[in-house]
N, C-alpha and C positions, 0 to 999 in steps of 0.2 A: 239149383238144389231142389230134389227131389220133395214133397211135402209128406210126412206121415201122419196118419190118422191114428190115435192114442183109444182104442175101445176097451173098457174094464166096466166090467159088474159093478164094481166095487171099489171105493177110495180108502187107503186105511192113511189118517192124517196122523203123525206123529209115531218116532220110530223107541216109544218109550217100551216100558215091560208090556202094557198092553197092548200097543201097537203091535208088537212083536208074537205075542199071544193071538189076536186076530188073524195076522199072517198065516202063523203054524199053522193054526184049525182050520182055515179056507183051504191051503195047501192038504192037508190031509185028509179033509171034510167033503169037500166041493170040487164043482167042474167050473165054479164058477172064478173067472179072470180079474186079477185083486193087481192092484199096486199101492205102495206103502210111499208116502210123501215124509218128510223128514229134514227141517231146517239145519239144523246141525254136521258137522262131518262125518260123528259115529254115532251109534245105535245108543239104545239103553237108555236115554234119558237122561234124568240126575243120577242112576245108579254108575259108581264106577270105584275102583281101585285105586289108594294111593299110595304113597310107602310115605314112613314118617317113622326116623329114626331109622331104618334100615325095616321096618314091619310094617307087612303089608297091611293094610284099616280099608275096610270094604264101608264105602259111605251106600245111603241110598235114599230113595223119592221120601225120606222123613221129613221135608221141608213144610212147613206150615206159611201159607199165604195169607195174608191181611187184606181186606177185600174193602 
């Protein structure tokens, strides 16, 4: 197997609203070569959609951490 070499300007770590934000503005902003890391399976972070009772309730990054 052939080996590839991974060259980016730029690491964007986490595929939350501001990862996703970072993205955008390099894509539309820059020449510069971004990739976006991202533990999860889908984007967005804590924001997401759920239905409850048949209505959809849009949660999101309101979580308060204890540190």
């Amino acid at each position: 197997m052939q080996e590839q070499s991974l060259n980016f300007d730029v690491a964007i770590i986490g595929g939350g609203i501001a990862g996703i934000a970072a993205a955008s503005a390099l894509s539309q902003n820059s020449s510069l070569k971004w990739v976006l890391f991202e533990a999860d399976s889908k984007l967005c972070g804590r924001i997401q959609s759920i239905y409850l009772d048949g209505r959809r309730v849009d949660t999101g990054a309101y979580e308060l951490a204890s540190f």
